[in-house]
N, C-alpha and C positions, 0 to 999 in steps of 0.2 A: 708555439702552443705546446702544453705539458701535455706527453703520452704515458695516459693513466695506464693503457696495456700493459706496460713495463713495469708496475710499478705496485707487484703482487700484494704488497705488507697494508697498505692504502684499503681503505673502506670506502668506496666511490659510491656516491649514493645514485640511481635510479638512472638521472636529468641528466647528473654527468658521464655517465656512461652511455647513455642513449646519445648524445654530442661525440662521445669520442669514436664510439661504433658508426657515426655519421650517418644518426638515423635521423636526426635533424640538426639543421643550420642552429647559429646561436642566434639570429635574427625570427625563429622560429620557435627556438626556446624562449625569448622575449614575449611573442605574443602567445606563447602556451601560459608562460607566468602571471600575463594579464588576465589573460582570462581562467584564469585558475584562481586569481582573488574576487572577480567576477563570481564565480561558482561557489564560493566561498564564503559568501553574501546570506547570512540566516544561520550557516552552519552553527551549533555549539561552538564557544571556545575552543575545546578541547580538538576539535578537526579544523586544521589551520589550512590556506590555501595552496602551504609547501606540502603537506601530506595528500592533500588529492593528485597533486602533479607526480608526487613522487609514484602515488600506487598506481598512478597511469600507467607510467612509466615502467613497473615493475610487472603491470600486465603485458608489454608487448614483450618485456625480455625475455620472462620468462615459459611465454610461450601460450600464454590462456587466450590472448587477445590476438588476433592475428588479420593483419590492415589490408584491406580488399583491393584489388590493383585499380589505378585511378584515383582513389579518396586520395586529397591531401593528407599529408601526415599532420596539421594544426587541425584540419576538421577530425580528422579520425581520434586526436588523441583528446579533444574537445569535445566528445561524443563518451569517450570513457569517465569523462570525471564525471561529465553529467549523470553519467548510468551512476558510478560511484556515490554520486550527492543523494540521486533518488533514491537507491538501495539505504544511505541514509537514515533518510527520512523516512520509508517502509518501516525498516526496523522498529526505528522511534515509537510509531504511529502502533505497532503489533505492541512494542512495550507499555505502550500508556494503554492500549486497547485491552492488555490483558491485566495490568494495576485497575484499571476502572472494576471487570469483572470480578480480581479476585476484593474490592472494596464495594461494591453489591453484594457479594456474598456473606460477607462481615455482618450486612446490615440484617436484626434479627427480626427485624419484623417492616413494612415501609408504616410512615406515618399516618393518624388519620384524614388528612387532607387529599394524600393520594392516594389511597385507600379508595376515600369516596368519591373522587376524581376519576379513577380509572374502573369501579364500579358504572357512574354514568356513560361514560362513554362504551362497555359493552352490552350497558340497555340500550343506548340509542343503536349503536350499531344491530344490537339484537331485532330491535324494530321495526327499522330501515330494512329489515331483510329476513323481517316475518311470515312472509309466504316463500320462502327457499330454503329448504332445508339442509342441501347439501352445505350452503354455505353458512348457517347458525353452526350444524359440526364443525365447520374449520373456525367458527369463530370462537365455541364451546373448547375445541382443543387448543387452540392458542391458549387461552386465557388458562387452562392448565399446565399449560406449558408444555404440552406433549410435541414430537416431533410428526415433519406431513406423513413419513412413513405410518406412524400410532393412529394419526387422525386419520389416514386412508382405511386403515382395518378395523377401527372403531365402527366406521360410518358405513362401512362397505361399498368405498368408493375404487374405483380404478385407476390407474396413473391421470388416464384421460380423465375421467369423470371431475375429478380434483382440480386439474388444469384450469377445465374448463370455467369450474365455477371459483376459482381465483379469479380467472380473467373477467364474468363477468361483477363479480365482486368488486374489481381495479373502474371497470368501467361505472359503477354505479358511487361510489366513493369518487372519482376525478369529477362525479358528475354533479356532486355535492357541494364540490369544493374542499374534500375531507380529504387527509393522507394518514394513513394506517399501514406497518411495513408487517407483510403476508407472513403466514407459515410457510 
């Protein structure tokens, strides 16, 4: 077996260093690789299932990651890529979620179909909760878009008072069979 220690001028990447430090068997290595293309399954192109294993890998060396006594070293390091994949996929999901808003905001006016669309639907809702007033303010500030803070001081509600009449607003909409997401 090559002893990478010795052999400064070498660029040893993550896996082989983690094998020669004898932080795991190469039978170990084996099933970290499999399930590393496992995990790898969805990913973009661009994140291959060598680079989850490698930053596993680079997490325990370098010290961020640190293996609890007792985990196996395939569960623990099978546990990092996952974290890695989802962290991923977070990002992804922040990047597309914040492309969506900055292309709503482009948009200079909505059309008239959802215009009149999202008109009817805060008369019925308007309706449906015509003897509540607390909750017409939160449904009046919605629709301007104001924050529950603005809508609390508009209406001269209290943390609680607001709460309250979310929740029963949630109960009278679930009761409908309507879903409307709250201020």
């Amino acid at each position: 077996m090559l002893d990478l220690k010795n052999i400064p001028s070498v660029t040893v990447a993550p896996a082989g260093k983690a094998l020669a430090e004898k932080l795991v068997t190469e039978t170990e290595l084996l099933r970290l690789k499999a399930i590393a293309h496992l995990q790898a399954r969805g990913l973009p192109p661009a994140v291959s299932w060598s680079d989850l294993l490698q930053e596993a890998f680079t997490r325990i060396l370098d010290g961020s990651r640190r293996r609890p006594k007792g985990i196996p070293m395939v569960s623990f390091v099978a546990g990092i890529m996952r974290s890695i994949k989802s962290d991923h996929w977070r990002r992804n999901r922040l990047e597309l979620d914040s492309a969506a808003a900055l292309e709503a905001t482009r948009e200079d006016a909505p059309d008239p179909e959802r215009s009149l669309a999202a008109l009817q639907e805060l008369t019925a809702l308007s309706e449906l909760f015509a003897d509540d007033d607390q909750i017409r303010q939160i449904i009046g500030g919605a629709a301007e878009q104001r924050s529950p803070e603005e809508i609390r001081a508009v209406g001269h509600m209290s943390k609680v008072e607001y709460d309250s009449a979310r929740k029963r607003m949630r109960r009278v909409l679930l009761r409908e069979g309507l879903r409307w997401r709250l201020p």
